[in-house]
N, C-alpha and C positions, 0 to 999 in steps of 0.2 A: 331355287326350287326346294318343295319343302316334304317331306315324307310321304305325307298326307298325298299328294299329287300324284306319286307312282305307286299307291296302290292298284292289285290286279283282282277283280273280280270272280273273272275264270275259274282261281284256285280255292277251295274250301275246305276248313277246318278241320278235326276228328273231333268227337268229345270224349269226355274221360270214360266215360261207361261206354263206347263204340269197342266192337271187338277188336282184337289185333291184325284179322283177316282181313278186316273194312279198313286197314291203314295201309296196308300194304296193297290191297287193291285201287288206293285211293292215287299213293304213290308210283303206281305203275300207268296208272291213265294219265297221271298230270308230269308225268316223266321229272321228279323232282326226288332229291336222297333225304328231303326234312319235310316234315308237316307240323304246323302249331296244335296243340290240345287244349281245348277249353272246354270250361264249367261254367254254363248262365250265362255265358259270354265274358268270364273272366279266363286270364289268358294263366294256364298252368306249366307250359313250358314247350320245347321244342324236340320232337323225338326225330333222331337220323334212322336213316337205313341199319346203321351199323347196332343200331338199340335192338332192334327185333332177329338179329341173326341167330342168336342161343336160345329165342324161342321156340320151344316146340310146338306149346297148344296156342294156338292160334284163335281158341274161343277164347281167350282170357280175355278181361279189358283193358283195354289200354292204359288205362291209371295203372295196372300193374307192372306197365315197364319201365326200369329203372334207366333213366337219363341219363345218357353220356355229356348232354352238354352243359349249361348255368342259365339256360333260359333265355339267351339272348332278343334281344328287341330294340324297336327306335321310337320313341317319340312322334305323333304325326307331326308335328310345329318343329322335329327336328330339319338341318341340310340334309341335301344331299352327299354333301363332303359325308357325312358320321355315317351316311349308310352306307356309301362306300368302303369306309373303314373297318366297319362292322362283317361289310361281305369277304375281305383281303382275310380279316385276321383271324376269321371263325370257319373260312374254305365255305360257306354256305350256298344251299341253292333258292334259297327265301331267305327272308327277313321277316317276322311280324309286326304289326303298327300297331300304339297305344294308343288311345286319347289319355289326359293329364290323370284321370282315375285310374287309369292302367286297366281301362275296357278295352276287350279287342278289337280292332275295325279291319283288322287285312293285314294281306301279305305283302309286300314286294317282290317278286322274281328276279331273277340273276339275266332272265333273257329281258326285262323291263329296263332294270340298270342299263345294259348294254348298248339299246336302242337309245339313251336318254343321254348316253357318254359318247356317242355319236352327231348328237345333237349340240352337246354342249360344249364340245369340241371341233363342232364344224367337220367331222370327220367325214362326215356325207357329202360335204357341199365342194365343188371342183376349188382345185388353188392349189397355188404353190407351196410349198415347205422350205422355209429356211430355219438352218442348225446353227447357233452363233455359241462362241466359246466367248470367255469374259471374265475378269475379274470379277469377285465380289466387293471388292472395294472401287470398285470402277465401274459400275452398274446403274443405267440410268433407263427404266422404261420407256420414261418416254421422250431421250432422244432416240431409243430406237422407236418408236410410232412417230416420231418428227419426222425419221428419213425415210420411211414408207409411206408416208399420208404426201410427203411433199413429190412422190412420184405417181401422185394419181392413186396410192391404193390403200385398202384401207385390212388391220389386223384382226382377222375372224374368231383366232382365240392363239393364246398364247401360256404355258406352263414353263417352270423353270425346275431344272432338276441339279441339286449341288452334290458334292461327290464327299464323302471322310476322309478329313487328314487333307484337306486342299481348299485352295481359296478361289480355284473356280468355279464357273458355272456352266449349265450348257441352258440358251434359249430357244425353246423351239417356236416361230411363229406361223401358223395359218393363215393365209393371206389369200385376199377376194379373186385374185386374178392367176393364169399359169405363167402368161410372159413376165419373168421376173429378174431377168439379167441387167436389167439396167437397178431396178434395187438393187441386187450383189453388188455389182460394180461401184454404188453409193457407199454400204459399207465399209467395203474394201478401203474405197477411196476414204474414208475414218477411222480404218486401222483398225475395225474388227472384225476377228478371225472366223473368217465362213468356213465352217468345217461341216457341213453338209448341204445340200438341194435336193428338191425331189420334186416331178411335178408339173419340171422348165419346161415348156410345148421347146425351146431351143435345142433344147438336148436330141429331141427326136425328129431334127432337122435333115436326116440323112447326112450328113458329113461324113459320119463315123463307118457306115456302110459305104460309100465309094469310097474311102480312105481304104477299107478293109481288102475291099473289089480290086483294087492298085498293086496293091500288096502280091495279093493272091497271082494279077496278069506276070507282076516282073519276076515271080518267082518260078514261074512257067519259063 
């Protein structure tokens, strides 16, 4: 997915000659802390909330407030990966889009990403979660999609997160179904360490309630 695709329409620009009044008005209807500024449709930079707080005159124009930030933006033909990155490392609640001349075409929203990291993450869609610990020198995708696919199911999305100063890993995979004990128990059965689920419809089998209900009579 590419830049270009998660622009949002809804939100709209300041120019450089709009008062400071009209930015902050603009910011409180689209409930956003940055708005881009442009000139002829060239993009001039990005003013946060925090730029206009030592202003007093509020007629002034906006050209005249001095930028906290470096202008941040993406590329429409840019990933999504780099917008993401952009959004972590700068705290943003937009991003602006270029085309290759560095014309403006739009924002991206922080609530646009979200909906889109849902998506691309299968975070919407029902299924189970498994947690797998792992070597990094012992790391093989796709024996792990060998022993899910050969249990009927198939891997919706799957991230890998490694830790400093160690040579593990942690896998998290997304998976099309919730009955998933007989997956775990394949792992297992290969000697790698499940160290999470979530998800299992087995978990919420009642056991644990009449186990608990038992308890509760013999202790009367």
């Amino acid at each position: 997915m590419y830049a270009h695709e998660l622009i949002s329409d809804a939100i709209t620009p300041v120019r450089s000659s709009d008062p400071i009044q009209k930015l902050i008005d603009k910011m409180s209807d689209f409930r956003v802390n940055h708005l881009p500024i442009i000139d002829n449709n060239q993009y001039m930079g990005l003013v946060s909330d925090h730029d206009i707080l030592e202003v007093s005159d509020h007629t002034l124009p906006t050209a005249a407030l001095s930028l906290s930030l470096y202008s941040p933006f993406v590329f429409e033909e840019q990933h999504i990966y780099d917008v993401i990155r952009l959004f972590y490392e700068q705290k943003l609640s937009l991003l602006p889009v270029l085309d290759a001349n560095k014309n403006y075409k739009g924002v991206i929203s922080i609530n646009t990403i979200i909906e889109h990291l849902a998506t691309l993450t299968s975070a919407k869609d029902p299924g189970g979660i498994i947690v797998l610990e792992v070597d990094n020198r012992n790391n093989s995708l796709s024996h792990i999609a060998q022993i899910v696919e050969s249990d009927n199911a198939q891997i919706l999305s799957s991230f890998v997160e490694s830790f400093p100063d160690s040579t593990r890993l942690e896998i998290t995979l997304k998976l099309n179904r919730t009955e998933i004990s007989s997956i775990i128990a394949s792992f297992l059965r290969y000697n790698y360490v499940v160290k999470a689920t979530f998800n299992d419809i087995k978990s919420y089998d009642g056991t644990s309630d009449r186990y608990d209900q038992l308890m509760n009579y013999l202790d009367i």
